[in-house]
C-alpha positions in Angstrom: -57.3 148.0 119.0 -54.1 147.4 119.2 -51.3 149.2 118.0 -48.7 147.9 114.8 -45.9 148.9 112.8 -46.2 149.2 109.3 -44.6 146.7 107.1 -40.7 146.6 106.7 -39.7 147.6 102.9 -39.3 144.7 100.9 -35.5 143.6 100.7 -34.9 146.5 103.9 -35.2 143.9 107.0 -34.7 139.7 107.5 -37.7 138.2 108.4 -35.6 137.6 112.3 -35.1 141.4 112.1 -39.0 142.0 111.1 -40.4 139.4 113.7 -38.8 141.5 116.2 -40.5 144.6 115.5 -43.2 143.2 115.5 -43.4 141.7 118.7 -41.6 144.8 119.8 -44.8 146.6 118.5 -47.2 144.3 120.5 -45.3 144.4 123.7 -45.5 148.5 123.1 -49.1 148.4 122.6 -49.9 145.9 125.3 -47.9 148.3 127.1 -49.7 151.3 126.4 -53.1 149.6 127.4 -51.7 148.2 130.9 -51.2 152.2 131.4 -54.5 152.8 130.9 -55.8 149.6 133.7 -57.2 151.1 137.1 -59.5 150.4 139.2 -62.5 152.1 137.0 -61.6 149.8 134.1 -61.5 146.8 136.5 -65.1 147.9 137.7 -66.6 148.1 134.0 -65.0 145.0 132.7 -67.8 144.2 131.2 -67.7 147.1 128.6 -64.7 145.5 126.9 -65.2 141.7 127.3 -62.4 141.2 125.3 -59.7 141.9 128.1 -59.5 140.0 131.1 -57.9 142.5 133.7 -57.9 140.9 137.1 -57.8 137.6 138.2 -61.1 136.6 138.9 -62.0 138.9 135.3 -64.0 141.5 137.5 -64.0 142.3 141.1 -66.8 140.4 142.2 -64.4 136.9 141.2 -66.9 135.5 138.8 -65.3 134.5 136.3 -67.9 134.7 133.6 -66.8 135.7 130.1 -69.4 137.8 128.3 -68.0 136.6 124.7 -70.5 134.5 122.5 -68.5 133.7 119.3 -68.0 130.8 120.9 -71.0 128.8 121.9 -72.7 125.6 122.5 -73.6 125.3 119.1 -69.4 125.5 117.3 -67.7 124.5 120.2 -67.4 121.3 118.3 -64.8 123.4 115.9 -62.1 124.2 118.6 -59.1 123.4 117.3 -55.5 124.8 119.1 -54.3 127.9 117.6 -50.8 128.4 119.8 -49.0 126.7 122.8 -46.2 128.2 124.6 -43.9 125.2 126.5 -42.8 126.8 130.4 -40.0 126.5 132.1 -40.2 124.4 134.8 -42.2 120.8 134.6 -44.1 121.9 138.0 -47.9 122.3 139.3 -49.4 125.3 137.5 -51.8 127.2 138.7 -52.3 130.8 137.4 -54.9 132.8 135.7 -53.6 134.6 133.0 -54.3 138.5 132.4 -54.5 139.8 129.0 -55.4 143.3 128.5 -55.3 144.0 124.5 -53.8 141.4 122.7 -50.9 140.6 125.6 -51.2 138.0 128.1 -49.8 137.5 131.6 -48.9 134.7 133.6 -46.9 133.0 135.6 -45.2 129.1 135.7 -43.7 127.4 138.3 -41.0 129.1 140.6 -42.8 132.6 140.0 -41.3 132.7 136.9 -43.8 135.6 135.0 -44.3 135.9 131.0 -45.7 137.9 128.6 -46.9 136.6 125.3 -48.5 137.9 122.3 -52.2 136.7 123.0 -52.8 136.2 119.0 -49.5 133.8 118.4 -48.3 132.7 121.7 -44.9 134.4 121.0 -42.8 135.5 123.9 -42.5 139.2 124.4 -40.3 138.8 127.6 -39.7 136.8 130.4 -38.9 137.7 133.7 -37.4 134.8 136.7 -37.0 136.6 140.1 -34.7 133.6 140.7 -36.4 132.3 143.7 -33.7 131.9 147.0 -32.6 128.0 146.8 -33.7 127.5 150.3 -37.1 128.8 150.2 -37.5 126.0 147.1 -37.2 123.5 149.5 -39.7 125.1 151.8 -43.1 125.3 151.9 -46.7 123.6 151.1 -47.7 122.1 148.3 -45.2 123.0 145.6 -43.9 125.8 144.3 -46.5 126.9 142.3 -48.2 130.5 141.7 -51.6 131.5 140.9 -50.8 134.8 138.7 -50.1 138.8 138.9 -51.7 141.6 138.9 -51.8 144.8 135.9 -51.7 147.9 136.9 -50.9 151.3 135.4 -48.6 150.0 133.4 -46.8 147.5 135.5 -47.2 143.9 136.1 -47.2 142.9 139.8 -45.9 139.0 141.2 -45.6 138.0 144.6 -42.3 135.4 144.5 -42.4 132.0 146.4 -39.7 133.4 149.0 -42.0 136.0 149.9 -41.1 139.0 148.0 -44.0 141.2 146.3 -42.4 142.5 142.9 -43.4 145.5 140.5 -42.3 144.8 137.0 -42.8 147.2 133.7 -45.3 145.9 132.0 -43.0 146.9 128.8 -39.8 145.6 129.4 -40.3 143.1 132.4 -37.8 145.0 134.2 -37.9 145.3 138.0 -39.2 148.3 139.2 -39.3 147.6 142.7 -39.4 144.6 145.2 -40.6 144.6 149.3 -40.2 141.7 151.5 -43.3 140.3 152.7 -41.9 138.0 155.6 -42.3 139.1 158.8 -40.3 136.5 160.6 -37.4 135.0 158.6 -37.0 132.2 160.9 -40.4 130.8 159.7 -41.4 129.5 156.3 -43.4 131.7 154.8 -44.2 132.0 151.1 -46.4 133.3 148.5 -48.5 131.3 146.1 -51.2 133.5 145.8 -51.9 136.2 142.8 -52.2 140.0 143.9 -54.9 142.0 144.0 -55.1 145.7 143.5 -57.5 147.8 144.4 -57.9 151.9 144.8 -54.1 151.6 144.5 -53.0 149.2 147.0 -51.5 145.7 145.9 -52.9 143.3 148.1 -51.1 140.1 149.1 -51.8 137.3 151.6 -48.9 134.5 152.9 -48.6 130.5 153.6 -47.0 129.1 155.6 -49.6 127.6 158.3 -48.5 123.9 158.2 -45.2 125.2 158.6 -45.6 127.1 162.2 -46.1 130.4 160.2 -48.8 133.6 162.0 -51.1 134.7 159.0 -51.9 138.1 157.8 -52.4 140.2 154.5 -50.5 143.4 153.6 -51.1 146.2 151.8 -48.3 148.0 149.5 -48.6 151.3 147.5 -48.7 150.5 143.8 -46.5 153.4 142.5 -43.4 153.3 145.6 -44.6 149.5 147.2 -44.5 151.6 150.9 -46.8 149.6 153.3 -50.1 151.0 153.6 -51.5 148.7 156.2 -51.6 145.3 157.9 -54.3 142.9 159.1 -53.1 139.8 160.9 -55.7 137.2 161.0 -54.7 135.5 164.1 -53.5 136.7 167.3 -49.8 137.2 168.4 -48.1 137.1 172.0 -51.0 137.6 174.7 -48.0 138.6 177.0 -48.2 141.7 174.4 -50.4 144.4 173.5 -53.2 143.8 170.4 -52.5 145.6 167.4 -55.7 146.8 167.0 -59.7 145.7 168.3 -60.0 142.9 165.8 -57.0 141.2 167.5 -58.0 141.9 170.8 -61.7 140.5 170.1 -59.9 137.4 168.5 -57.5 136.8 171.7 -60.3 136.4 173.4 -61.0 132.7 171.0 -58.1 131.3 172.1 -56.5 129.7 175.4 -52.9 129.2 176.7 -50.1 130.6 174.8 -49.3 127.5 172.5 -50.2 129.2 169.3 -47.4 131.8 169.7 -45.0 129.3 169.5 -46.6 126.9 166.9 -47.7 130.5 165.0 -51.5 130.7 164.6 -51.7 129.8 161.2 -54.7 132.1 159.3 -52.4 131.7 156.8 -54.5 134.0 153.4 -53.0 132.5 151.1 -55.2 132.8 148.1 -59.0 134.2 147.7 -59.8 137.7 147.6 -63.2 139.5 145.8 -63.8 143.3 146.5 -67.4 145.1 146.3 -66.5 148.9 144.7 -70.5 150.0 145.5 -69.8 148.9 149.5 -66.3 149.6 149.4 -65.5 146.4 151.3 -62.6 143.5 150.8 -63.4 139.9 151.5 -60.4 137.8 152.2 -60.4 133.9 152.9 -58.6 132.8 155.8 -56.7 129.2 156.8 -56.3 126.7 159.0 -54.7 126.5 162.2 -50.9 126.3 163.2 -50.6 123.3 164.5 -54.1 121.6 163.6 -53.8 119.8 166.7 -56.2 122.0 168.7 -55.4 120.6 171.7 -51.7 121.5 171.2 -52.6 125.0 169.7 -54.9 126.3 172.2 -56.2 123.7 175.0 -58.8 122.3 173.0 -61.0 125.8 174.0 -62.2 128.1 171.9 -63.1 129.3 168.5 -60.0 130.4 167.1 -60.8 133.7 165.3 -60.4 134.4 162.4 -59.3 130.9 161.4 -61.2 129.6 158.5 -63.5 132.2 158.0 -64.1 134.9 155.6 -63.3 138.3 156.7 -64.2 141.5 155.6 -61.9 144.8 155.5 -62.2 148.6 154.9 -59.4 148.5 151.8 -58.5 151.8 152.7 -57.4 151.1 156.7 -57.3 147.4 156.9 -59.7 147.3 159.5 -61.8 144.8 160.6 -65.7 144.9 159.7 -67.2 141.8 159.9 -66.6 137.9 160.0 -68.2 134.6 159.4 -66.1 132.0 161.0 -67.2 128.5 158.3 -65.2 126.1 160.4 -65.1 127.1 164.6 -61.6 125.4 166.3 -60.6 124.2 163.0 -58.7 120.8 163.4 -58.8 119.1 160.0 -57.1 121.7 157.8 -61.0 122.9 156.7 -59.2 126.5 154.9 -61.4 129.2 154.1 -59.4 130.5 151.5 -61.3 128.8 148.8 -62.5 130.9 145.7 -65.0 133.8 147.2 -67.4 134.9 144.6 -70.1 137.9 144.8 -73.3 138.3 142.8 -76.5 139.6 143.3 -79.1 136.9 143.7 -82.8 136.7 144.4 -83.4 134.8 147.3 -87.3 134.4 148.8 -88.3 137.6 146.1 -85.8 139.6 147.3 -82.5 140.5 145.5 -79.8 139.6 148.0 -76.0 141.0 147.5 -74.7 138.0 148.2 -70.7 136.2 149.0 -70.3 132.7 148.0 -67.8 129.9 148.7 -67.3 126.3 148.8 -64.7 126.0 151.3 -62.8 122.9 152.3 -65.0 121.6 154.8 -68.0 120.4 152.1 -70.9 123.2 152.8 -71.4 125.8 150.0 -72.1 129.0 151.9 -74.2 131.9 150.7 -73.5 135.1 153.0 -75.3 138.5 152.7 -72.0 140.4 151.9 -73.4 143.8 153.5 -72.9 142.0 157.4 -71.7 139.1 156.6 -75.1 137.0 157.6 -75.6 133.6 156.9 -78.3 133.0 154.3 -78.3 128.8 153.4 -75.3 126.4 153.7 -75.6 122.9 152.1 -73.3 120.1 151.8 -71.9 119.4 148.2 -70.4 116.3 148.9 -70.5 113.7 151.7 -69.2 115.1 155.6 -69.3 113.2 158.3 -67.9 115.6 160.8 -70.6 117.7 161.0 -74.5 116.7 160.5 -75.5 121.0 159.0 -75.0 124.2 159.3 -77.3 125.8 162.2 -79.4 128.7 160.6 -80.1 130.5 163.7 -76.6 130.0 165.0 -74.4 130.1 161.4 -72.6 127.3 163.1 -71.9 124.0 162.3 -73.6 121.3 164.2 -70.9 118.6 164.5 -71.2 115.3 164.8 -67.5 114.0 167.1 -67.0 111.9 164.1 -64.3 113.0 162.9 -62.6 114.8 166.7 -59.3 113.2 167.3 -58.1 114.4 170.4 -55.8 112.8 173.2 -56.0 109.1 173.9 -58.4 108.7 170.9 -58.1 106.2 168.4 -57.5 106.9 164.9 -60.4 109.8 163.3 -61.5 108.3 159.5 -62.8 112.2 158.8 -64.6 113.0 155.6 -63.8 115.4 153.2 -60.3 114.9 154.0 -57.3 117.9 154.4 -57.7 118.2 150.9 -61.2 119.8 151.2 -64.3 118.8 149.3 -63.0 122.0 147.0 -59.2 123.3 147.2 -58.1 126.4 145.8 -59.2 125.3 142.0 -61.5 128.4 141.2 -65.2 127.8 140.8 -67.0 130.2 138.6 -70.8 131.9 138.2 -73.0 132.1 135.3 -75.5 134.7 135.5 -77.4 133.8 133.0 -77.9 130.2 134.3 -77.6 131.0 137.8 -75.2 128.3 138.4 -71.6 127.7 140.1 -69.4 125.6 138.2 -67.9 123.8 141.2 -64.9 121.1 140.6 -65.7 119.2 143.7 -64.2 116.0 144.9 -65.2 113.2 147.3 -61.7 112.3 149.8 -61.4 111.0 153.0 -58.1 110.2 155.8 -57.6 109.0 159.0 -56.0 111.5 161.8 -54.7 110.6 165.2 -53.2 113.1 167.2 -49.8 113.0 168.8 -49.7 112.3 172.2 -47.0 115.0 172.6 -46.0 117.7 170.2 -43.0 117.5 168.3 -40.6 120.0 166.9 -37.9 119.8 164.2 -35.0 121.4 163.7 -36.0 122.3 160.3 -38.3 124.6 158.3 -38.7 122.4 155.7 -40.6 119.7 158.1 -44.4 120.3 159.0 -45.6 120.5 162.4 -49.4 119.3 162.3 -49.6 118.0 165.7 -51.0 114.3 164.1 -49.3 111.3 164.0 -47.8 110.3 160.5 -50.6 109.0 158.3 -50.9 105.2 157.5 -51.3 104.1 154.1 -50.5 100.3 153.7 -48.1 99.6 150.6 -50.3 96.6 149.1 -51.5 98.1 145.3 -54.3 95.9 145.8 -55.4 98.8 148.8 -54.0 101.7 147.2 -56.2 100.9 144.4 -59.0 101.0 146.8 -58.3 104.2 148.3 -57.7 106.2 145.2 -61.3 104.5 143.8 -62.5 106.2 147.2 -61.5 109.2 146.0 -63.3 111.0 143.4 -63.8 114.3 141.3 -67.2 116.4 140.2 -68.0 118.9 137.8 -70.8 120.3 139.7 -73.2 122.7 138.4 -74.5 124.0 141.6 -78.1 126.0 142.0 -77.2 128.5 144.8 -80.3 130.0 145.5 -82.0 125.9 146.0 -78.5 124.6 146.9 -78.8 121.6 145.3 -77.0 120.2 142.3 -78.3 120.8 138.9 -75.9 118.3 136.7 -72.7 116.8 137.6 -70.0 115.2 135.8 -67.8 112.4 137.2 -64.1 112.2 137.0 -61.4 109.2 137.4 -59.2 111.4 139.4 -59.5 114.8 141.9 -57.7 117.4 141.4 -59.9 118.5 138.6 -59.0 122.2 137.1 -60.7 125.2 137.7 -63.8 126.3 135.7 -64.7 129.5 133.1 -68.8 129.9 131.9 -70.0 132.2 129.7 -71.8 133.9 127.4 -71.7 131.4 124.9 -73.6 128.9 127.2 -70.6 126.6 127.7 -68.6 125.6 130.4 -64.6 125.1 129.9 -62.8 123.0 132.4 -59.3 121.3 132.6 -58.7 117.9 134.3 -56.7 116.0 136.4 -55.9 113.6 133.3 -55.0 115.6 130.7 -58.1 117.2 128.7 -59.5 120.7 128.3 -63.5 119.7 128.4 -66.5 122.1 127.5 -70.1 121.5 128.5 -73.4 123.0 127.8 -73.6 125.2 130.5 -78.1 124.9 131.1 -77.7 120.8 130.6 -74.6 119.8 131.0 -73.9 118.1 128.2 -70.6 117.4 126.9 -69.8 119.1 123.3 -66.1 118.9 123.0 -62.7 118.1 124.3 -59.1 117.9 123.5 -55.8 116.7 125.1 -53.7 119.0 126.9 -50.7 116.4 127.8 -50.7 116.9 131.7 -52.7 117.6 134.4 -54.8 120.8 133.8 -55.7 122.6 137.3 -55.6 126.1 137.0 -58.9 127.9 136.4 -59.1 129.0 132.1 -59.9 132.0 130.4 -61.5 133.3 127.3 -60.5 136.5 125.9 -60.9 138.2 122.0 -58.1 139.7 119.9 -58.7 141.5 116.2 -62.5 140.4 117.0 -61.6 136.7 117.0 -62.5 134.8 120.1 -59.9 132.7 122.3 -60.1 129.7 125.2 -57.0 129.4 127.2 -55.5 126.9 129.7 -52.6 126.9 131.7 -51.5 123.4 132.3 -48.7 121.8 134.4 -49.5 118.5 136.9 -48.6 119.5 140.4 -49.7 121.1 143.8 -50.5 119.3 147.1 -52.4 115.9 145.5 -49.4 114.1 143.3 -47.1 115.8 146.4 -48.4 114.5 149.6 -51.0 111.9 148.3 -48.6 110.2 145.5 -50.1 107.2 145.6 -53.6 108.2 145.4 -53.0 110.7 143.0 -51.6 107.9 140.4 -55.4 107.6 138.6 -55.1 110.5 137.1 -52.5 108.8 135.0 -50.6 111.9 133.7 -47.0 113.4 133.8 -45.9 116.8 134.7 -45.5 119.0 131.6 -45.7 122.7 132.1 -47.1 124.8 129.1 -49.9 127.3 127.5 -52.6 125.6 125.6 -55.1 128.7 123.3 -57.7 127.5 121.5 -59.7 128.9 118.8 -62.3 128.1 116.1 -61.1 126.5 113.2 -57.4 126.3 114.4 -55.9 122.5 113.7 -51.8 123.2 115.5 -50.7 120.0 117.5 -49.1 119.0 120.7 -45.7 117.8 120.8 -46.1 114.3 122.1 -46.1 113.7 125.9 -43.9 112.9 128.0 -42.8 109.0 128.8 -42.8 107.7 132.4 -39.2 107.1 133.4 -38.0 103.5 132.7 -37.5 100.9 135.8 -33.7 100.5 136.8 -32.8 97.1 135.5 -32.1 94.8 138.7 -28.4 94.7 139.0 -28.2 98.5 139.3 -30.3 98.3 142.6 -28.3 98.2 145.5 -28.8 95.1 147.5 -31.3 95.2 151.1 -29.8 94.5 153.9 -32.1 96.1 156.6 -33.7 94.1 159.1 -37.6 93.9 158.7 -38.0 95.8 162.1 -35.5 98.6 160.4 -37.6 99.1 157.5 -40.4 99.2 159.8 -38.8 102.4 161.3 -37.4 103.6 158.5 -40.7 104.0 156.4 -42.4 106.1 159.4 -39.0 108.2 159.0 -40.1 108.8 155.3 -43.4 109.1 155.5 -42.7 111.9 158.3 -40.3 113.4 156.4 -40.7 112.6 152.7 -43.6 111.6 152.0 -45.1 115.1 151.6 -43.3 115.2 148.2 -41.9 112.3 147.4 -45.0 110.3 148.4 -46.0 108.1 150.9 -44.7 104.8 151.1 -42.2 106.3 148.6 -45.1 106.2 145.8 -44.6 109.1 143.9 -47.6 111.5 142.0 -44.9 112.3 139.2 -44.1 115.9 139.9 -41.1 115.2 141.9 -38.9 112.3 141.6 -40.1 109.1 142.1 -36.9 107.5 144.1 -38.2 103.7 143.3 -36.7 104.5 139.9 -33.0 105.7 140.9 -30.1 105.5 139.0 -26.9 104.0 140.0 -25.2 107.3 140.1 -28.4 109.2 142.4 -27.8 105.9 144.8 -24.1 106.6 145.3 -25.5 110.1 146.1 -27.6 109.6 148.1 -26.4 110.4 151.4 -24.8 113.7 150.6 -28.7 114.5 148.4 -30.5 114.1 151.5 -27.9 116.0 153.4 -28.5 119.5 151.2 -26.4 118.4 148.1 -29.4 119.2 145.9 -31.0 122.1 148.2 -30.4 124.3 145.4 -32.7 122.2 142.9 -35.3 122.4 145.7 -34.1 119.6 147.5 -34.2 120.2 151.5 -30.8 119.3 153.4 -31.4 117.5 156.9 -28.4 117.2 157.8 -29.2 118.9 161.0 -31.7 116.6 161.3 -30.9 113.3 160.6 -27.7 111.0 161.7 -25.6 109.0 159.0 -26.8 105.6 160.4 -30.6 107.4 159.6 -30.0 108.2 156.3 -28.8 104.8 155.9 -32.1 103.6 156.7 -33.9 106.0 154.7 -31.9 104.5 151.5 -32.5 101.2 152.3 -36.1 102.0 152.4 -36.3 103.2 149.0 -34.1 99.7 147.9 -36.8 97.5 149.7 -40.2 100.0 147.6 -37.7 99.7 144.1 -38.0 95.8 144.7 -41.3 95.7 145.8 -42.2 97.9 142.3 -40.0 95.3 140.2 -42.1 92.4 141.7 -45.1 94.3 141.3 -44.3 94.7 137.2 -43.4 91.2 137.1 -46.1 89.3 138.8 -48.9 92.4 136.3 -47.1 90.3 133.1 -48.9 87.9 131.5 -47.9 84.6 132.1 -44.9 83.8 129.5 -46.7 80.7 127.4 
C-alpha cells in the first residue's frame, strides 16, 4: 500500500497548499517502491498484479494482466476516470510503468512524466530538451516507446541518442551517456530500456539513414558501459570485434555496407528468460535495402532481420534465427518478441514468438533457437513458406527488384504485416492478440546509388515511390490497405477470430485475466473484446489515433485500463495519403479507465480550414517543372509531409498554408524552422529548386480547392 500524509488541520493549510502535500506524498511513496524494483520483483510480477514494472509487464514480454475486477461480464461499465493532456501533438507510442500507485511514461520528444496513477495528477515532469537537429532527423517521428524503473530511478533513452538516469523522486538527472557511436550518422533512440541483472539495455535506429546497428549495455548505478554487441559487421579492411562478427562477415560481399552502414538497426524488441539466463533481441533491416548496392546481391546478411540471442552478462553471441535472409524490402525483426511455455505435439516447448514484418508468425524453441512452425498471418507474395527442414524462407522472385528490373508490386509492404505495435499472450486462452494489417508497394531499385549531402535524407537504394494524385486512386489504395485484430492460435497457427478495421496502424493489445482484450485504434476508440470469442463488449472514444500497446494496473484494490494515445509514427508520415481513412487528428494525451467512472474528453481537435483562394500564390510552373518538382518532394518530403504533398495530419499539411508560411517559404525549407524539427537543405537544394518545390505545393493547394468544390452538391 501506498504511503499518505495525514490530513492538514482544518483552517492550518489552502487547499493549493494541501494538494501539494499530497502529491508530494504520492510521488514519496511511489518513490519508495521504485527503490524496492530489481530484477527478482520483475521475475515474480505475478505476485503483485497490481504493478506493472517493465515494459512488456514481466520478462517473458507478455503482456497479460492477471487482474479480474474487470471482466467480460462489466466491461460494459467502463467509464474514464482521469486524462492527462501531453505536450507535444506527436505519434505516441509508450507503455507506461506504474509501480504502486505512480505511473511512468513518456510523450513525444522523450519528454518523461510521472503521474499519480489514481487521479492523473502530475507529480513531475522531466524534457531532456532534445538537440534541434536531431528533431529533424530520423525515421518515423519522434516518438518513444517508454523507460525503464529501477532501484529507485527512472531510465529514458532521448531521441538524439542519449540514455538518461532520472530520480524516480524528483525527476532530476542523475546521469546521462551518449549512445552514438558516429556523430556523423543519424542515429536515434525510440526504443524503451530494458534492465536486467543491473545493466540498462538499449538498442539504436537509424538503418534507413546509413546508420551500423548494435545494442549497449550501461551499469545502472554509474551508466559505465558494460558491453557491446553490433549486429552487423564493420570495415572488413579491419579486425572483428569478436567471433559473432567474424562469423557474420562471412554473409556479406564487397565493402559497400561500410559505407552505406549495415543497418541491424535494434531498435525496439527485447524479452529475457531469468531460468536460461539468455536475452533475445530483434534485429532490422539492411542499410541500404538495395541488396545489390549493400553487398553484391550475395549473401545472407547476418544478423539482419533475425532474432538473436545474448549472454546478458558478456554480450556474447549464442544463437540466431535469421526470419528474413538478404533482407531487401525493409522485413525488420524487431517486432514484439514474446516467451511462453507451450505444449506443442504433447510436449511442453519453451518457446520465442514473433510476428515480424515479413507476414510469418514464428514459433522458435528459445533454448537453440530452432524453428518449430511458421505460418503466414496475412497475404505474402514474396515468399510461398517457411522451409521446416531448412528454417528458411522459400521465395517466390515476386517481389526481387534488382537491376534492370521493372517495378516489384511486393506484399506486405515496408510497413510489415505487423510493425512495432506490441502483440500480447493470453495463457489462459492460448492466443496472441495480433494487430495485423494487409499493405502492399511497388519498389524499383536505382540504377545507381545516390548520396545526399544530408542526414536528414534516406538512402534506400529504390527509386522514389509512385503514387498518382487522382483521389479517385488514392481511395483505392488506402481500401487496399487494411487492419486486423487477430486472435492467433500458436500452437495450430491459424486464426481463431479476427476483427476488421477501416484503417492500419491499429494499437497495440493487453489480455487478461478478466477474459477481455483491450485494444486502441487507428481512428480514435479504446475497444475491448471477449478474449475466448471475440466478441465486442465495449468501446469509447479516445480523440486521436491510439497506437501504443495499453495497460491495466490496480490502485487502493480498484482496477484501472490505460491508453496512451497521440496519432503519429511512420503511417500518417510517409504514407499520408493512405493513412487519411483513419480519419483522425493528432492529439497527444492519457486516457485511464475505470468501472463506474463517467469524466469526459475535451472535444477534438478540428482539421485546419482551406486558405481562401486569393491568399494562394498564383502557378506559374510549366507542366514539365511540376513534373520534376513533385519527384523532388516526394524524394525529399514526402517522408513527412506526404507524398504527393498529402499529408497524414501529424505534421503540417503544406496544401493549407497561410499567406505568411508562403512568404517563408524559402528561408523554412532552408533551416529557418530546424529548431521546430524542421530539416534545413540549404546544402542541398539551389534557390531556383526551392522555387519549384513551392510552386509544387501551389499547384496540390489548387488541386485540393477543386477537389472540395467539384465533392459539393450541386447549388440548386
Amino acid at each position: 500500500m501506498p504511503h499518505r500524509l495525514p490530513p492538514a488541520p482544518p483552517g492550518r493549510l489552502g487547499l493549493r497548499a494541501r494538494l501539494a502535500l499530497l502529491l508530494a506524498g504520492c510521488a514519496l511513496a511511489g518513490a519508495a517502491a521504485a527503490q524496492a524494483v530489481d530484477g527478482a520483483r520483475i521475475a515474480a510480477a505475478d505476485r503483485e498484479p497490481g504493478n506493472w514494472m517493465s515494459h512488456g509487464r514481466t520478462y517473458d514480454e507478455q503482456r497479460f494482466s492477471p487482474l479480474a475486477k474487470i471482466n467480460d461480464r462489466n466491461v460494459g461499465k467502463l467509464g474514464m476516470a482521469w486524462t492527462y493532456k501531453l505536450d507535444v501533438d506527436r505519434g505516441v507510442e509508450a507503455t507506461p510503468i506504474v509501480v504502486d500507485g505512480v505511473m511512468y511514461t513518456t510523450g513525444a520528444e522523450s519528454i518523461v512524466y510521472a503521474l499519480d496513477a489514481r487521479s492523473g495528477k502530475l507529480l513531475w515532469r522531466h524534457d531532456p530538451k532534445v538537440n534541434a537537429e536531431s528533431l529533424s532527423q530520423g525515421c518515423c517521428d519522434v516518438v518513444n516507446r517508454g523507460v525503464a524503473v529501477w532501484k529507485g530511478r527512472v531510465y529514458v533513452g532521448a531521441f538524439d541518442g542519449r540514455l538518461i538516469a532520472l530520480d524516480a523522486r524528483t525527476g532530476e538527472q542523475v546521469w546521462s551517456v551518449d549512445t552514438v557511436l558516429d556523430k556523423t550518422k543519424s542515429y536515434t533512440i525510440t526504443g524503451a530500456p530494458r534492465i536486467v541483472k543491473g545493466k540498462v539495455l538499449i538498442g539504436n535506429g537509424g538503418a534507413e539513414f546509413g546508420v551500423r546497428g548494435y545494442v549497449t549495455a550501461y551499469d545502472a548505478d554509474t551508466g559505465q558501459q558494460a558491453w557491446r554487441f553490433f549486429t552487423v559487421p564493420g570495415d572488413p579492411a579491419q579486425p572483428p570485434e569478436n567471433k559473432a562478427m567474424a562469423m557474420a562477415m562471412k554473409t556479406w560481399s564487397g565493402n559497400g555496407w561500410v559505407k552505406w552502414g549495415g543497418g541491424g538497426t535494434a531498435w525496439d524488441s527485447m524479452a529475457y528468460d531469468p531460468e536460461l539466463n539468455l536475452l533475445y533481441i530483434g534485429t532490422g533491416n539492411g542499410s541500404p535495402w538495395n541488396y545489390q548496392f549493400r553487398s553484391e546481391g550475395k549473401g545472407d546478411n547476418l544478423f539482419l532481420s533475425s532474432i538473436v540471442a545474448l549472454d546478458p552478462d558478456t554480450g556474447d553471441y549464442v544463437w540466431h534465427y535469421q526470419t528474413t535472409p538478404a533482407d531487401r524490402w525493409d522485413y525488420t525483426a524487431t517486432q514484439h518478441i514474446v516467451l511462453a511455455d507451450l505444449r506443442i505435439d504433447g510436449k511442453l516447448r519453451k518457446v520465442l514468438m514473433q510476428a515480424p514484418k515479413n507476414g510469418f508468425f514464428y514459433v522458435l524453441d528459445r533454448t537453440d533457437g530452432k524453428l518449430i512452425s511458421a505460418k503466414n498471418y496475412v497475404p505474402v507474395n514474396w515468399a510461398s513458406h517457411i522451409d521446416l527442414k531448412t528454417g528458411r524462407p522459400v521465395e517466390t522472385g515476386a517481389g526481387n527488384y534488382g537491376p534492370g528490373d521493372q517495378k516489384k508490386l511486393v506484399i506486405p509492404a515496408f510497413l510489415g504485416g505487423h510493425n512495432w505495435h506490441p502483440m500480447s499472450f493470453n495463457p489462459k486462452t492460448g492466443l496472441v492478440y495480433l494487430p495485423a494489417q494487409e499493405t502492399m508497394a511497388e519498389l524499383e531499385a536505382q540504377k545507381e546509388p545516390l548520396f545526399l549531402p544530408t542526414k536528414s535524407v534516406v538512402n534506400l537504394g529504390l527509386e522514389v515511390p509512385e503514387l498518382p494524385e487522382d483521389p479517385k486512386i488514392e481511395a483505392q489504395i488506402r481500401g487496399a490497405w487494411k487492419g486486423r485484430l487477430l486472435a492467433w492460435d500458436p500452437v495450430r497457427q491459424k486464426a481463431a477470430w479476427s476483427h476488421d478495421y477501416a484503417s492500419a496502424w491499429n494499437g497495440g493489445t493487453l489480455s487478461t485475466a478478466g477474459n477481455l482484450v483491450f485494444q486502441g485504434t487507428a481512428d480514435g476508440r479504446a475497444v475491448a473484446y471477449a478474449a475466448d470469442n471475440g466478441k465486442q463488449l465495449w468501446q469509447s472514444p479516445v480523440n486521436s489515433g491510439a497506437m501504443a500497446g495499453p495497460i491495466s494496473y490496480e490502485v487502493d484494490g480498484e482496477q484501472y485500463v490505460s491508453f496512451m494515445v497521440g496519432w503519429g509514427g511512420a503511417f500518417p508520415h510517409i504514407t499520408g495519403p493512405i493513412s487519411l481513412s483513419a480519419r483522425v487528428r493528432p492529439e497527444a494525451r492519457v486516457v485511464t479507465f475505470k468501472l463506474g467512472a463517467s469524466q469526459k474528453l475535451p472535444p477534438a481537435k478540428l482539421a485546419p480550414a482551406l486558405p481562401r483562394a486569393a491568399d494562394v500564390p498564383p502557378l506559374t510552373a510549366s507542366a514539365e517543372q511540376i513534373k520534376q518538382a513533385r519527384l523532388m518532394f516526394n524524394g525529399l518530403c514526402g517522408s513527412c509531409h506526404g507524398l504527393n504533398a498529402v499529408s497524414g495530419g501529424v505534421v503540417p499539411d503544406l496544401r493549407y498554408m497561410k499567406p505568411e508560411q508562403h512568404e517563408l517559404f524559402a528561408a523554412t525549407v532552408s533551416g529557418a524552422r530546424i529548431n521546430r524539427g524542421m530539416p534545413g537543405f540549404a546544402g542541398v537544394l539551389k534557390p531556383e529548386d526551392m522555387q519549384l518545390l513551392h510552386q509544387y505545393v501551389i499547384k496540390r493547394t489548387h488541386d485540393l480547392s477543386a477537389e472540395i468544390a467539384a465533392a459539393r452538391p450541386a447549388a440548386k
